[in-house]
C-alpha positions in Angstrom: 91.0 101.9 83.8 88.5 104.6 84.1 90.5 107.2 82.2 91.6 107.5 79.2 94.9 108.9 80.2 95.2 106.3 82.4 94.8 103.6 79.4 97.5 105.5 77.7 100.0 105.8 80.2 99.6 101.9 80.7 99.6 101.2 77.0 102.9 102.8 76.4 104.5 101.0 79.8 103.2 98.1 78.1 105.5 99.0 75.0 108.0 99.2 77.1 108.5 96.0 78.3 111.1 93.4 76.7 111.5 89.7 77.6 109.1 90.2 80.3 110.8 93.1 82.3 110.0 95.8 84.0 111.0 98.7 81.8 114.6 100.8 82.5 113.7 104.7 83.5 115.6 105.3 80.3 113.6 103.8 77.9 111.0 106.6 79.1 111.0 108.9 76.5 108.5 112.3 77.9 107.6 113.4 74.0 105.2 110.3 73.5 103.3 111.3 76.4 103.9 115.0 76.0 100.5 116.0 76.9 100.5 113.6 80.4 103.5 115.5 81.7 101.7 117.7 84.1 100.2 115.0 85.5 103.1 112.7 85.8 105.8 111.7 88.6 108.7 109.6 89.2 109.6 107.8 92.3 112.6 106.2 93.7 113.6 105.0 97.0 115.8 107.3 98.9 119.6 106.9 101.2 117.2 105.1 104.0 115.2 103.1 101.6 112.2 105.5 102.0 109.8 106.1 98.9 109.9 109.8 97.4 109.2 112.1 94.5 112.5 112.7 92.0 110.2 114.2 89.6 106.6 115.5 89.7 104.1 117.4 87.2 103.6 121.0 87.3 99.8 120.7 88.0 100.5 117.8 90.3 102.5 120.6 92.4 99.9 123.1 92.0 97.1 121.0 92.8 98.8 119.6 96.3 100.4 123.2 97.0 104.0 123.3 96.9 106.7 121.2 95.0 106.5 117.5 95.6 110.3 116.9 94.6 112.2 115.0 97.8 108.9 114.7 99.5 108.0 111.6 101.2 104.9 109.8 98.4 103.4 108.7 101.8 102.6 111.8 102.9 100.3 112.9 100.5 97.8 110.5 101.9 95.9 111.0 104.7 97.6 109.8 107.8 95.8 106.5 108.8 96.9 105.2 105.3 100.6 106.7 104.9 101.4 103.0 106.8 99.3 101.6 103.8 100.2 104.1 101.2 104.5 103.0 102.1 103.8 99.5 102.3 101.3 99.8 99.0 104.6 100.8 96.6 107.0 98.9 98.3 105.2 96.3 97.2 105.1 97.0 93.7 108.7 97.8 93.2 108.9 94.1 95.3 106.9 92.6 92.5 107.0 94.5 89.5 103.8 94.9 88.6 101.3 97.7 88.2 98.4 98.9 90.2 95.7 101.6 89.9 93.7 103.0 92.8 90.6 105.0 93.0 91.8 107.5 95.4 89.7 110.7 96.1 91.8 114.3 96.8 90.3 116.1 99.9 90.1 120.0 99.4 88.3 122.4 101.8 84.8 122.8 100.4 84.5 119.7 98.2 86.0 116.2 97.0 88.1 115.6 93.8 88.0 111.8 92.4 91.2 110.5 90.5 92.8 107.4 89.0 96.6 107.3 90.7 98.4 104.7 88.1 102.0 103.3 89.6 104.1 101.3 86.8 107.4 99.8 88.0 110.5 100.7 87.0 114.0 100.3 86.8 117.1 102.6 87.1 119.3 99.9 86.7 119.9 96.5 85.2 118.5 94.1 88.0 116.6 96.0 90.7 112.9 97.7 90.3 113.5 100.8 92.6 111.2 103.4 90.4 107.6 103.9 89.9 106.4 106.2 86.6 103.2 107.3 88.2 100.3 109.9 87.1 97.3 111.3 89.3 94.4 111.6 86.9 90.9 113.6 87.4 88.1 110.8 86.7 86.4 114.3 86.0 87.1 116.5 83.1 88.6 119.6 84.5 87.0 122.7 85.0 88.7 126.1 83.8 88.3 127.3 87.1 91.7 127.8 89.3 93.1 124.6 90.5 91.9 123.6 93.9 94.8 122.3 96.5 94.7 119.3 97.9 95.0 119.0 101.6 95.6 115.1 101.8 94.6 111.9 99.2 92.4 108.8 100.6 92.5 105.4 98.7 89.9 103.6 97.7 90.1 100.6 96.1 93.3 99.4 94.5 94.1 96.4 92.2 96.9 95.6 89.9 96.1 95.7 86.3 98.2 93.3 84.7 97.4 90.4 86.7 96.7 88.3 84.1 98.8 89.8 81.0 101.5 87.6 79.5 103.9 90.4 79.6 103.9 90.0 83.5 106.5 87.4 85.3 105.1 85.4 88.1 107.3 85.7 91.3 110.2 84.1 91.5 109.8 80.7 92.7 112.8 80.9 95.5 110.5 83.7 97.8 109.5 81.8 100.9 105.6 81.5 101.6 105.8 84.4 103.7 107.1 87.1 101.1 104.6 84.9 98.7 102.0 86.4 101.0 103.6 89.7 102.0 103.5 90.7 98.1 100.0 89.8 97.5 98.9 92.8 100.0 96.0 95.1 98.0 94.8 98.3 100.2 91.6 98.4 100.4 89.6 100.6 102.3 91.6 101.7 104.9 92.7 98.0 105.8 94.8 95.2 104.6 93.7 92.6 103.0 95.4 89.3 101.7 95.3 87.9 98.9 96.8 84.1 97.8 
């Protein structure tokens, strides 16, 4: 992790977690992270199985412009990777596990460089179908206005519990080719496997 939010957020996922799960939404309680809120989104597949905001941060809406609520999460990305970006947190709610990306926000005069965290969640008993997720400057943040966001590009992403106990292995009935379908990292504008 390069921030120290970041750490945090992940720490109290971590906390979290029992038997090996991915956490219930409810379990989230916002007054340990108070001071994250701004920063801080929930998402949760939609009636077609698409991947949007419920929830989102008051500077995360000022910073991209308008309210990110019911908006699609692949379309704050630029649009060669929204195929990435959908396929990207699919695959985490697939296999419950979280990832960070280096991702940089381009505005109209400059670049912005944050951490975007995902950590899988559940709004139910079985199914992982939410992502608690936070968009952190790698930057401390001027007292200038915010500067809005046109569009996000990745950089690179890896999951950051690979090898914690807390994390299940997949489930031993998923055919080779979901085995490899799950084990897609974005990289740099392209797809790359990994066994």
């Amino acid at each position: 992790m390069q921030t120290e939010a970041g750490n945090e957020l992940f720490s109290y996922w971590l906390e979290l977690k029992h038997d090996d799960r991915v956490p219930p939404q409810r379990s989230f309680k916002p007054a340990r992270v108070r001071h994250l809120l701004p920063d801080l989104f929930i998402l949760g597949k939609n009636d077609v199985g698409a991947v949007s905001f419920r929830l989102a941060g008051t500077r995360l809406c000022a910073v991209f412009g308008s309210e990110l609520r019911g908006r699609p999460f692949a379309g704050l990305w630029h649009k060669s990777q929204r195929r990435h970006a959908n396929l990207g947190i699919q695959t985490i709610m697939a296999r419950g596990r979280p990832m960070v990306t280096d991702v940089t926000g381009i505005a109209a005069d400059r670049v912005h460089h944050y951490q975007l965290v995902l950590l899988p969640m559940r709004s139910g008993e079985t199914e992982t179908d939410r992502v608690l997720g936070a968009i952190l400057p790698c930057q401390p943040r001027a007292n200038a206005l915010l500067e809005t966001i046109s569009y996000l590009h990745a950089g690179e992403s890896r999951s950051i519990a690979e090898d914690s106990p807390h994390v299940a292995a997949p489930q031993k009935g998923f055919s080779a080719f979901m085995r490899r379908l799950l084990s897609i990292q974005i990289v740099d504008d392209r797809l790359s496997g990994r066994s």
